[in-house]
PAFI-670256 format. One record per residue (C-alpha): z, x, y; residue in one letter. Coordinates in Angstrom, 3 decimals, padded with zeros to 6 digits. Layout:
{{Z, X, Y}, a} ...
***
This chain:
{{000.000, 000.000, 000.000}, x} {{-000.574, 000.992, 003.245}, x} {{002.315, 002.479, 005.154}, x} {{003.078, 001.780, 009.065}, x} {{002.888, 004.924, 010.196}, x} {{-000.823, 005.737, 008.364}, x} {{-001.211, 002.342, 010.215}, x} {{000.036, 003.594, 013.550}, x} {{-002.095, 006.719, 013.299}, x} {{-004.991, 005.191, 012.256}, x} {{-005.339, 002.707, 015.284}, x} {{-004.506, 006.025, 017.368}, x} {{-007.607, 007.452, 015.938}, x} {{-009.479, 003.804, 016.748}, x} {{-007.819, 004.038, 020.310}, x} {{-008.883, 007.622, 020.971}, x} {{-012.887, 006.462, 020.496}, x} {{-012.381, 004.678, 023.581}, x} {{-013.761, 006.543, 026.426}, x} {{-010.787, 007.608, 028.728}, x} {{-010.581, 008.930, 032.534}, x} {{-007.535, 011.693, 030.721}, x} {{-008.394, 015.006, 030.086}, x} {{-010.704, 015.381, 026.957}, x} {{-008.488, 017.929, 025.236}, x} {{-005.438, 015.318, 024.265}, x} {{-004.940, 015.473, 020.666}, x} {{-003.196, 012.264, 020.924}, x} {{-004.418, 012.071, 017.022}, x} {{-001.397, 013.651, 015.806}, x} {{000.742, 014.112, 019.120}, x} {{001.441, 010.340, 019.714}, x} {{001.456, 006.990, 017.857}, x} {{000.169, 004.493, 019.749}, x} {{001.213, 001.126, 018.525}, x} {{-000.855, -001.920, 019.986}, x} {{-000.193, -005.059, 020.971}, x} {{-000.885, -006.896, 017.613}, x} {{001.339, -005.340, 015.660}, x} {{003.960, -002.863, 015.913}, x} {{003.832, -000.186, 013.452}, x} {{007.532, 001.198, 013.277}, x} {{008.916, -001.853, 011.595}, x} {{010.570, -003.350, 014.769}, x} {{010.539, -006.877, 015.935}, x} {{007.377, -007.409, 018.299}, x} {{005.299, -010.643, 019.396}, x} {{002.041, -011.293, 018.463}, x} {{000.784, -012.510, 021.620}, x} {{-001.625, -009.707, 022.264}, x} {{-003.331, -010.389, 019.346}, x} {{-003.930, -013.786, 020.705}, x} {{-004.912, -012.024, 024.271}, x} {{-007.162, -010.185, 022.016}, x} {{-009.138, -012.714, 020.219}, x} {{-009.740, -014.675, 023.369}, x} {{-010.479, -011.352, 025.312}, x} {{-008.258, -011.656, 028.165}, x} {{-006.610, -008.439, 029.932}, x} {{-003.764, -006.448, 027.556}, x} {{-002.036, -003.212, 028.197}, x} {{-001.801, -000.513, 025.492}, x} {{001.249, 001.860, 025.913}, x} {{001.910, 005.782, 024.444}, x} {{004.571, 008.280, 024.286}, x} {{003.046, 011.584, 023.364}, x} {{002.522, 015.475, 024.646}, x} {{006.282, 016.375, 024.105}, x} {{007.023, 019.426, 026.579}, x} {{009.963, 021.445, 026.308}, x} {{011.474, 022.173, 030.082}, x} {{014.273, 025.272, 029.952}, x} {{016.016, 025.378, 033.208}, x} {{018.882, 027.599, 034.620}, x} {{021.411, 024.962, 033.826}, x} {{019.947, 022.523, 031.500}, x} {{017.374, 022.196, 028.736}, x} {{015.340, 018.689, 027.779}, x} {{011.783, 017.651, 026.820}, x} {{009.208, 015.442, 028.806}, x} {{006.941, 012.941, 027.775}, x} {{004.062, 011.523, 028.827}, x} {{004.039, 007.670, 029.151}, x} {{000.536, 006.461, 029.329}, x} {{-000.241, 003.025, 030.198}, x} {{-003.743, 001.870, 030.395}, x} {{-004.878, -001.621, 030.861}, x} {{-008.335, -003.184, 029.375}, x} {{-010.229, -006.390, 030.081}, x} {{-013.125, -007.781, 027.883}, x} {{-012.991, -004.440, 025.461}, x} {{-013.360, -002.347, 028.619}, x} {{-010.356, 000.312, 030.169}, x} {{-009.851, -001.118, 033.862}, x} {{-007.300, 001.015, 034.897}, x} {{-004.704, 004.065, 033.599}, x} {{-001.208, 005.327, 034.687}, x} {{000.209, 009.305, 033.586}, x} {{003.792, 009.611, 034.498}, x} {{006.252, 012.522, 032.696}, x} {{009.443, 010.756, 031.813}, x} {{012.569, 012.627, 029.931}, x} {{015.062, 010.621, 027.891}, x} {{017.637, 009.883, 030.677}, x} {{014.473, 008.123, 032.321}, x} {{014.506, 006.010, 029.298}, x} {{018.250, 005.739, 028.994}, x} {{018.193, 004.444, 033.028}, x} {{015.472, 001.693, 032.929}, x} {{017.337, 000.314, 029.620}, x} {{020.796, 000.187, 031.472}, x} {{019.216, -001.267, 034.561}, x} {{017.632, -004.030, 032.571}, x} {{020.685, -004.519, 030.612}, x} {{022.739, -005.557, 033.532}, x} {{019.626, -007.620, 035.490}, x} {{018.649, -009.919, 032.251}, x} {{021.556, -010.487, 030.430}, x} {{019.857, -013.252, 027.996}, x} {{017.644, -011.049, 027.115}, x} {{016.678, -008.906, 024.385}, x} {{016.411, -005.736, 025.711}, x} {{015.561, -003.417, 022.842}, x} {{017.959, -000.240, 022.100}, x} {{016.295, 003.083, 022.268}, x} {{016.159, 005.681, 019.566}, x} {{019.115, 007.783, 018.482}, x} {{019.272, 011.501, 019.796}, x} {{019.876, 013.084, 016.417}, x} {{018.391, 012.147, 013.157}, x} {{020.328, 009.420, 010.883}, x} {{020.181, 011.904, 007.893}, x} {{022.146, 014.690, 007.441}, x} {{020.238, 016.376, 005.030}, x} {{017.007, 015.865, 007.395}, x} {{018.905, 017.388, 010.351}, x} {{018.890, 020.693, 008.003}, x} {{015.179, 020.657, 006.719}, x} {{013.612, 018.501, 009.926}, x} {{012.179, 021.205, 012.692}, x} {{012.332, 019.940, 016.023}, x} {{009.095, 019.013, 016.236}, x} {{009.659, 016.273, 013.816}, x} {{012.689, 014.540, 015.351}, x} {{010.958, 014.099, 018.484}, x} {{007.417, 013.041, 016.823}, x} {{010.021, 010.063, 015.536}, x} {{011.702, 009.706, 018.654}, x} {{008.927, 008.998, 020.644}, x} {{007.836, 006.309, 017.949}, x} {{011.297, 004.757, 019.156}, x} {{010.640, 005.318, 022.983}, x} {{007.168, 004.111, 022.300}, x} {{008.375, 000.864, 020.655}, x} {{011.107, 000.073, 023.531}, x} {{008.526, 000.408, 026.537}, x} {{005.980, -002.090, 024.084}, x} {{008.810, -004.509, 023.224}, x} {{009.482, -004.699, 027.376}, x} {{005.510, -005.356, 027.823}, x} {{005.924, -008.194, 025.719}, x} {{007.931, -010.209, 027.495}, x} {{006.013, -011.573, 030.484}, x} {{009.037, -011.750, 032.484}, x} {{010.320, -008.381, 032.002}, x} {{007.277, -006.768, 032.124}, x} {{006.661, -007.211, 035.775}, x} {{010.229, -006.362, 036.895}, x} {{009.281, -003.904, 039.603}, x} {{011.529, -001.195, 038.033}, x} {{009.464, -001.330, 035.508}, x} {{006.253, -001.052, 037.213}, x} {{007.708, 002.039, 038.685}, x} {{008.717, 003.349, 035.652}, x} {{005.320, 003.459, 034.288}, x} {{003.875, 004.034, 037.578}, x} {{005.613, 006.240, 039.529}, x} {{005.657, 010.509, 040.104}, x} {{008.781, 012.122, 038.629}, x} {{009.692, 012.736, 042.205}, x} {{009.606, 009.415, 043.559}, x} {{011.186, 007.839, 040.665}, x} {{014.399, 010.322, 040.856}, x} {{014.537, 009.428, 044.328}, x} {{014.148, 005.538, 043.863}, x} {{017.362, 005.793, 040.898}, x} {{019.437, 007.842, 043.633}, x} {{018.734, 005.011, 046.072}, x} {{018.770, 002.096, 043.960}, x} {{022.344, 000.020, 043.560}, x} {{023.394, -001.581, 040.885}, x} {{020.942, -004.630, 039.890}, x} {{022.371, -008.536, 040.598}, x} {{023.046, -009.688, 037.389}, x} {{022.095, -013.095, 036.333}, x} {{025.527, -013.872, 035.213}, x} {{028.057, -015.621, 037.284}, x} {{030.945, -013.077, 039.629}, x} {{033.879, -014.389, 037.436}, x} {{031.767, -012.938, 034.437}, x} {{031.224, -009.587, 036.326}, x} {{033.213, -006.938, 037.719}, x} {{034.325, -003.230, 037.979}, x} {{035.125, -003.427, 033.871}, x} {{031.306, -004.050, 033.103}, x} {{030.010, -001.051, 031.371}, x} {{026.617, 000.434, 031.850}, x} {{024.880, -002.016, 029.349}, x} {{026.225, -005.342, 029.156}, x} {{029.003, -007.274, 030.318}, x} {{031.855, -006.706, 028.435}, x} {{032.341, -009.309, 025.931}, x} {{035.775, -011.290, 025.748}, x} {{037.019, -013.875, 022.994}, x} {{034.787, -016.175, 021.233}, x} {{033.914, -018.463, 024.198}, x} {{033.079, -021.985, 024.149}, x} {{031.696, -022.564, 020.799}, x} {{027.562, -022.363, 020.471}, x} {{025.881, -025.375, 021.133}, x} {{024.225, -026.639, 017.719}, x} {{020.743, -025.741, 018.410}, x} {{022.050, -021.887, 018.271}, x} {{024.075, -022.548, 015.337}, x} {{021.890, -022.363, 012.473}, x} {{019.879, -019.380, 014.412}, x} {{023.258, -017.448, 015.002}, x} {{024.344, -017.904, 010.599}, x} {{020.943, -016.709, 010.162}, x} {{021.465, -013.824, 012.046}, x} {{025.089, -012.962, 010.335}, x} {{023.191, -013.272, 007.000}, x} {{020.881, -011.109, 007.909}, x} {{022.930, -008.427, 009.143}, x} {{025.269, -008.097, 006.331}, x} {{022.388, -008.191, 004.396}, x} {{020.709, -004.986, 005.890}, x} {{023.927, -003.089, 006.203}, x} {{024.233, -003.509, 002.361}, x} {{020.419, -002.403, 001.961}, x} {{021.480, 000.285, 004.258}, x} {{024.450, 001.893, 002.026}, x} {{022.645, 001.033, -000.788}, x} {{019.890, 003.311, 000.281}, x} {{021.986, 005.969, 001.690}, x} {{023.680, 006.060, -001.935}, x} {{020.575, 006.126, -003.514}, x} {{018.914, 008.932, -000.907}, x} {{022.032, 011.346, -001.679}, x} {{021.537, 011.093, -005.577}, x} {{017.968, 012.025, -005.173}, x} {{019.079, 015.247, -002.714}, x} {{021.373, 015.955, -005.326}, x} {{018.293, 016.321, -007.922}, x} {{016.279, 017.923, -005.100}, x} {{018.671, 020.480, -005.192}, x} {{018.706, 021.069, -008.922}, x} {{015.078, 020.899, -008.822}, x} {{015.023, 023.829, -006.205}, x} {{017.461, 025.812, -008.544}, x} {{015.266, 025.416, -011.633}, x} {{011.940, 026.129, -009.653}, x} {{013.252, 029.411, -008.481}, x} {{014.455, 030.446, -011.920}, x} {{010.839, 029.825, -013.286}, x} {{009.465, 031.636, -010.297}, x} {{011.675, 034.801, -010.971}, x} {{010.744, 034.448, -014.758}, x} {{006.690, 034.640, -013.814}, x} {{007.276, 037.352, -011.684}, x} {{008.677, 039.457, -014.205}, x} {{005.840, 038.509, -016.970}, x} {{003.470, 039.694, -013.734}, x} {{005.153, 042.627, -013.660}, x} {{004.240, 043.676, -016.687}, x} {{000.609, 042.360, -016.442}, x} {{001.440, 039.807, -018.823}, x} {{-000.919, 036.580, -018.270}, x} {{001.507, 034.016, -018.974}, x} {{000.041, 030.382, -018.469}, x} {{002.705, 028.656, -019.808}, x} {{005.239, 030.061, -017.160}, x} {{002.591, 029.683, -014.378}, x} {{001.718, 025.569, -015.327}, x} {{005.495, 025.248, -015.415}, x} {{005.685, 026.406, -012.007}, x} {{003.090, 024.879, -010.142}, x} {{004.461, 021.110, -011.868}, x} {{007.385, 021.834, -011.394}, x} {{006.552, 022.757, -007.745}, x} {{004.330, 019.451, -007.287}, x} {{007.272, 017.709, -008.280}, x} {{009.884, 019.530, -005.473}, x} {{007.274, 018.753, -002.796}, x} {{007.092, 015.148, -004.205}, x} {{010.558, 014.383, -003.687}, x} {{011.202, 016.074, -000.347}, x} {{008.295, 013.616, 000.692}, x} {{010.018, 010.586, -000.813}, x} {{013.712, 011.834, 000.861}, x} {{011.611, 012.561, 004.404}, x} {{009.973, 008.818, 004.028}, x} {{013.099, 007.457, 003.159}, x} {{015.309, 008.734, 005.764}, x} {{012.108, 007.547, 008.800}, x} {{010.635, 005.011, 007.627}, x} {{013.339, 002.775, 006.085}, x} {{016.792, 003.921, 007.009}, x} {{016.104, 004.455, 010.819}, x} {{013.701, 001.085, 011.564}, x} {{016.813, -001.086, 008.841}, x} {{019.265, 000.498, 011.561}, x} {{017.278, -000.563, 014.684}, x} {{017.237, -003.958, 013.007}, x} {{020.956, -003.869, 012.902}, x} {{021.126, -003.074, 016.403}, x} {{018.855, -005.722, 017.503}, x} {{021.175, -008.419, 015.121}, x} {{024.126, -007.275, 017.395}, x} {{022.231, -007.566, 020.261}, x} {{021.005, -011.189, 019.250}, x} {{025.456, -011.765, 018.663}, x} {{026.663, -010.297, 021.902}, x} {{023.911, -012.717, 023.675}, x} {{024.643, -015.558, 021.989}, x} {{028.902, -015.053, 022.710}, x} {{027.790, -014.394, 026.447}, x} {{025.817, -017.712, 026.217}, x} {{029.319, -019.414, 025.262}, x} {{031.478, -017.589, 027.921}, x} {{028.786, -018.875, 030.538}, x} {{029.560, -022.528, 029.473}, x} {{032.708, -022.367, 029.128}, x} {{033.182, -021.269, 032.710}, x} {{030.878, -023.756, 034.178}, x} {{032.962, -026.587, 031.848}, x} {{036.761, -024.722, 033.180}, x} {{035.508, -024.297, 037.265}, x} {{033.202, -027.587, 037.182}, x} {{031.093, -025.933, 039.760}, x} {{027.834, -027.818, 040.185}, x} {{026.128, -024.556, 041.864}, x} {{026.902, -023.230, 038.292}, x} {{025.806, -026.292, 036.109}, x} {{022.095, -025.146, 035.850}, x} {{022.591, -022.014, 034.838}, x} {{023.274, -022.430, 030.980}, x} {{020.126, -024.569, 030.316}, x} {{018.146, -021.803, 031.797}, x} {{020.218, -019.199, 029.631}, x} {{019.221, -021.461, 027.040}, x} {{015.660, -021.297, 027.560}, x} {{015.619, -017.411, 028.310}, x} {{017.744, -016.955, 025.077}, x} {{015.163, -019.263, 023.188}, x} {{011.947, -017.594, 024.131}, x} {{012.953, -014.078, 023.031}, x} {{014.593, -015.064, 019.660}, x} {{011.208, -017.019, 019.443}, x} {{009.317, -013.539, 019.917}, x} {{011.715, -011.706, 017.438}, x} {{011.498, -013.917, 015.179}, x} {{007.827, -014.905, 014.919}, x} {{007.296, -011.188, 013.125}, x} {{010.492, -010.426, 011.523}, x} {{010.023, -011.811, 008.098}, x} {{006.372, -010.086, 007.978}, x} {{007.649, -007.027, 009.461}, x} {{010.920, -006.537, 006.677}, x} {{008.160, -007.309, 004.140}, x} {{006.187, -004.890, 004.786}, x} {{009.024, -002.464, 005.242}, x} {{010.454, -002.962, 001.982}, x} {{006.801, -003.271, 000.561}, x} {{006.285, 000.341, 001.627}, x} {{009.271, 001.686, 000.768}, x} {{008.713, 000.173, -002.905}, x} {{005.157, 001.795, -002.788}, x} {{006.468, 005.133, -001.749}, x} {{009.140, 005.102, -005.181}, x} {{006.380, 003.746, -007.544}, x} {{003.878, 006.640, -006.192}, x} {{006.757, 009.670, -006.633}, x} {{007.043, 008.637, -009.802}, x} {{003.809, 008.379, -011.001}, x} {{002.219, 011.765, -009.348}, x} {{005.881, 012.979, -011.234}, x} {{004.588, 011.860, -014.603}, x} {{001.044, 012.485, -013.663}, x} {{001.655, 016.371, -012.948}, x} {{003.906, 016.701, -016.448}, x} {{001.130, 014.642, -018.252}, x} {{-001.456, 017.156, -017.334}, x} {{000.798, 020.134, -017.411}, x} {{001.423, 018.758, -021.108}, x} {{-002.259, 018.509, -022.034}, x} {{-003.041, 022.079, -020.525}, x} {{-000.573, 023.507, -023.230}, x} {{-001.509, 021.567, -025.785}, x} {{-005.119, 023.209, -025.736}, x} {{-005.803, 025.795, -028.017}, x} {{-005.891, 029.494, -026.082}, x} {{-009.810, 031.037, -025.807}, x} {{-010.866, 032.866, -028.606}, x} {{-009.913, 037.029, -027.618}, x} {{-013.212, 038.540, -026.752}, x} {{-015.633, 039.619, -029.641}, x} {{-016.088, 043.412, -029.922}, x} {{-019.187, 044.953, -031.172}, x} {{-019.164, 048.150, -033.035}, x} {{-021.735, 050.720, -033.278}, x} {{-022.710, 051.867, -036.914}, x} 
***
């Protein structure tokens, strides 16, 4: 089966044919994965709604995080990326942003939006460190931020989806803006109005959301059956979660063993070399054995990116979908405690706001954690069978009876 990121790169390789006002040298092939508006590749709840822009051919945006640089200062070491943003209508690119953003750029537009749309789903960004511990010890540094600008990536497309986020103007000058004159617009800029009421506000509320106290009034009915599903699904991918985790560190544990026995039939061919013996027995042992080392360090790698990190973003977003949901309930109960008529309209439009982006999670979620188990299923199913494949083989090359030793002819 087709994985999501083979997906991801091969509508990178699709986007790339399109003729671009950037320089001609981007390898964006294998330096960014662009992930378009109808579907997104990394396993994380999306909308479909481009698609739809698509069919009809109306004007869509694609977005890309790629051309990691690393920037060593006196005081301070980080790595910029380049946020692309180019906008089509009818097939045909009508316009194109390049801006250089580092994370903290990333980290400020998500607590800015936090505190101005509190309703709303506001994606969480990718971890700084890898899940996996094991992967933090084979992973090079190139390869945790390849996957962390597949997370950036996916937070700056989930905020393009909505149609009222999208157009926020700190937004706009995220994607728009010089380095310069965004730095200089954060120093300036004071802290956002929040949607939610002064007596739910104050000096307490964190960076990201307004704290959340007590239960609240409880949900009105039409959230109920949304907010069990939610629970359910939750405990259900935290148990997936350990579950994998369990099964990932049993397979490292074999890795290992499988690196130990490896060397010891590497040492043993080197010594038959030594002596110019032509051992093919040791060598096909090797290079199987070998095939099946490189194998599972493929399986562990796909395991630990493509399963355990997009199951944890899921979690995330379940917790976000909870803490909205309790806000929701705080909200009402207020405007039921004060009776303040200036207040009375805000719940039904919390309501709404809540409505529309559960709406947009949900639309792709079951198709999305199909897929995601799908291809982590497909991934098992093909280690194993390139591992019995290679022994198969190895098996019938020793079976065959060794060449006849060369005929000598003697002179009478």
């Amino acid at each position: 089966m087709d994985d999501p990121l083979s997906r991801a790169l091969r509508e990178e390789i699709e986007r790339t044919s399109i003729p671009s006002s950037s320089d001609a040298d981007f390898n964006e092939a294998t330096s960014s994965l662009s992930i378009s508006h109808t579907h997104n590749d990394w396993i994380l709840p999306s909308t479909h709604e481009r698609k739809e822009e698509l069919e009809i051919n109306r004007e869509y945006t694609k977005i890309s995080v790629c051309d990691p640089k690393k920037i060593k200062t006196n005081l301070d070491s980080f790595v910029t990326y380049l946020v692309r943003t180019q906008t089509y209508n009818d097939g045909v690119q009508i316009s194109e942003s390049n801006v250089r953003r580092r994370y903290n750029d990333f980290v400020w537009l998500k607590n800015y939006l936090d505190v101005k749309y509190p309703f709303n789903m506001i994606s969480p960004l990718p971890m700084i460190h890898t899940l996996s511990k094991k992967l933090q010890v084979v992973a090079d540094d190139g390869e945790v931020i390849r996957r962390r600008m597949i997370g950036l990536q996916n937070f700056l497309q989930r905020i393009l989806d909505n149609p009222v986020i999208s157009i926020d103007s700190s937004v706009q000058l995220f994607l728009i803006a010089d380095d310069e004159k965004l730095h200089s617009a954060q120093q300036q800029q004071q802290q956002p109005s929040s949607a939610l009421p002064s007596q739910m506000t104050g000096s307490n509320a964190n960076s990201f959301r307004t704290p959340i106290i007590g239960r609240g009034k409880p949900i009105p009915t039409e959230f109920s059956r949304t907010e069990n599903q939610i629970q359910i699904l939750q405990d259900n991918l935290k148990k997936f979660e350990r579950l994998t985790r369990k099964i990932e560190t049993d397979e490292a544990a074999i890795q290992v063993d499988d690196e130990q026995l490896l060397s010891t039939f590497k040492q043993w061919l080197d010594v038959e070399r030594k002596y110019d013996e032509n051992d093919s027995l040791i060598e096909t042992i090797v290079n199987t054995q070998q095939t099946i080392v490189d194998n599972r360090d493929d399986l562990l790698k796909f395991t630990n990116a493509k399963f355990l990190e997009p199951i944890n973003e899921y979690v995330q977003f379940t917790s976000i979908v909870q803490d909205i949901f309790k806000r929701r309930s705080q909200l009402a109960e207020l405007v039921t405690t004060n009776n303040n008529e200036a207040l009375f309209d805000q719940p039904t439009i919390a309501n709404e706001t809540i409505k529309a982006d559960v709406q947009r999670w949900t639309d792709a979620k079951d198709k999305e954690l199909s897929q995601l188990f799908q291809s982590l299923a497909s991934k098992k199913v093909e280690f194993y069978n390139q591992s019995v494949n290679a022994w198969e083989q190895a098996a019938a090359k020793l079976a065959a009876p060794p060449p006849p030793p060369p005929t000598t002819t003697s002179n009478k």
